[in-house]
C-alpha positions as CSV (number, residue, x, y, z in Angstrom):
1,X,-19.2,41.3,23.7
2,X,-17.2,39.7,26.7
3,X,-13.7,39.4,27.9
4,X,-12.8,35.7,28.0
5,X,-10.1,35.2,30.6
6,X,-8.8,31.9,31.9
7,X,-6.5,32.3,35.2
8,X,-4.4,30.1,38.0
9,X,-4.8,31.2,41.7
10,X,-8.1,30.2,42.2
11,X,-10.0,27.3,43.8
12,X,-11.1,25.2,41.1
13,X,-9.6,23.5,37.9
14,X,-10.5,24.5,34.4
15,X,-11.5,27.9,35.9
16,X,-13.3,30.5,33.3
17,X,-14.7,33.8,34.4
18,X,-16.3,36.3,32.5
19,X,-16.4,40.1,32.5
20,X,-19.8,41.1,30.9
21,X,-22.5,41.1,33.6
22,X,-25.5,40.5,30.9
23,X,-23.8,38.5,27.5
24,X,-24.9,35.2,27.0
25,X,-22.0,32.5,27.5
26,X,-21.6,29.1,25.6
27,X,-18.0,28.2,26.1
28,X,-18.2,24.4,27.5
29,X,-19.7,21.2,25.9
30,X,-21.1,20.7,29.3
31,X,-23.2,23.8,29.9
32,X,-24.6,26.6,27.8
33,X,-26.4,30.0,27.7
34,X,-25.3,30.7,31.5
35,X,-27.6,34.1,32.4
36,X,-27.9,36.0,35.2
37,X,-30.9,38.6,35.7
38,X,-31.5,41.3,36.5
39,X,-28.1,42.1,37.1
40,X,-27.2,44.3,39.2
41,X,-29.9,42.8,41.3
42,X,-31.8,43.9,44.6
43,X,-33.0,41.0,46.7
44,X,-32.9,38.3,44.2
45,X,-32.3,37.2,40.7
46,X,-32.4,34.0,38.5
47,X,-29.8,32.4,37.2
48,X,-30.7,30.3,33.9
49,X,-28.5,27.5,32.0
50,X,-28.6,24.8,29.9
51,X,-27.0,21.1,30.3
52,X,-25.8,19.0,27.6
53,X,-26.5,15.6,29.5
54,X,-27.9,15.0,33.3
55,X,-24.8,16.1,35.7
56,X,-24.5,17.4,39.2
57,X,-24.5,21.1,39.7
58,X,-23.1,23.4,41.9
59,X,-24.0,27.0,42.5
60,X,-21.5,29.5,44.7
61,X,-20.9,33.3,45.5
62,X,-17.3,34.1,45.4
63,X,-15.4,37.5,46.3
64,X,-13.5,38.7,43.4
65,X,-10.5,38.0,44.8
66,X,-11.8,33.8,44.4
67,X,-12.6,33.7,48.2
68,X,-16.2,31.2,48.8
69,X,-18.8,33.6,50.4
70,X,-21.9,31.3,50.3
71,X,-22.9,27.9,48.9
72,X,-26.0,28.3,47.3
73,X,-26.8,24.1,47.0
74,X,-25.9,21.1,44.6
75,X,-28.5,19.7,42.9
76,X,-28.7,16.9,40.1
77,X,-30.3,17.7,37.3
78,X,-31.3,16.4,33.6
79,X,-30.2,17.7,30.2
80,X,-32.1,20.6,29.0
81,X,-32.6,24.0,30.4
82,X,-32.9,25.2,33.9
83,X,-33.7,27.8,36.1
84,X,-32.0,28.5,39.9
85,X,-33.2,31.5,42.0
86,X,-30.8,33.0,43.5
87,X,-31.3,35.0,47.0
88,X,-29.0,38.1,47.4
89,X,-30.8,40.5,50.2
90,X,-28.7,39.6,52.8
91,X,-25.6,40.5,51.0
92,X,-23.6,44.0,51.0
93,X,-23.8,45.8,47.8
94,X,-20.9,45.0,46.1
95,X,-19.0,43.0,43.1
96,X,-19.1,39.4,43.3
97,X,-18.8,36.1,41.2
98,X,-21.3,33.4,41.0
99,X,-19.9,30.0,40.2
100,X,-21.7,27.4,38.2
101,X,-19.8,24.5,38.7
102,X,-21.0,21.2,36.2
103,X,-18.7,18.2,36.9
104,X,-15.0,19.6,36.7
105,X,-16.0,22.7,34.9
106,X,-16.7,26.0,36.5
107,X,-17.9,29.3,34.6
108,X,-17.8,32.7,36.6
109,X,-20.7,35.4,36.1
110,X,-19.7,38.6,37.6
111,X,-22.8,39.9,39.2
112,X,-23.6,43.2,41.1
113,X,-25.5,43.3,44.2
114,X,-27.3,46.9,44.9
């Protein structure tokens, strides 16, 4: 089971974050099944989602406080499932957020760095 909260404050619009590090989310029309594994993770992890059509996405670490630590690309990619590797060694250990950002829409993992 996961929290759903929905909240102002932060940088982006239709803003969704989740508090369950493992549960499987499917909340927007746009994307679906939005993983992240291991987690907490080491060095790195994968982050796996699926697109209902082809759309530009974004991947970010926040701090929990909604503050952009690291841009982790923008890519364009096709409907159907993907995979994006996410690198994490260089990080302290700690509570962050990692954005998925589709269009307008942005969901919020919290992830654990060790």
């Amino acid at each position: 089971q996961f929290n759903r909260i929905t909240t102002n404050g932060l940088p982006s619009e239709n803003l969704v974050f989740y508090q369950d590090q493992s549960t499987t989310i499917a909340s927007h029309q746009l994307v679906k099944d939005f993983t992240v594994g291991p987690n907490p993770m080491v060095d790195k992890a994968v982050a796996s989602f699926s697109l209902a059509e082809a759309q530009p996405v974004a991947m970010r670490l926040l701090s929990l406080q909604g503050q952009e630590i690291q841009r982790m690309g923008t890519r364009q990619l096709g409907a159907g499932e993907h995979e994006w590797e996410l690198a994490v060694e260089n990080l302290p250990t700690g509570l962050y957020l990692l954005g998925l950002k589709v269009g307008t829409h942005e969901e919020l993992m919290r992830i654990r760095v060790q």
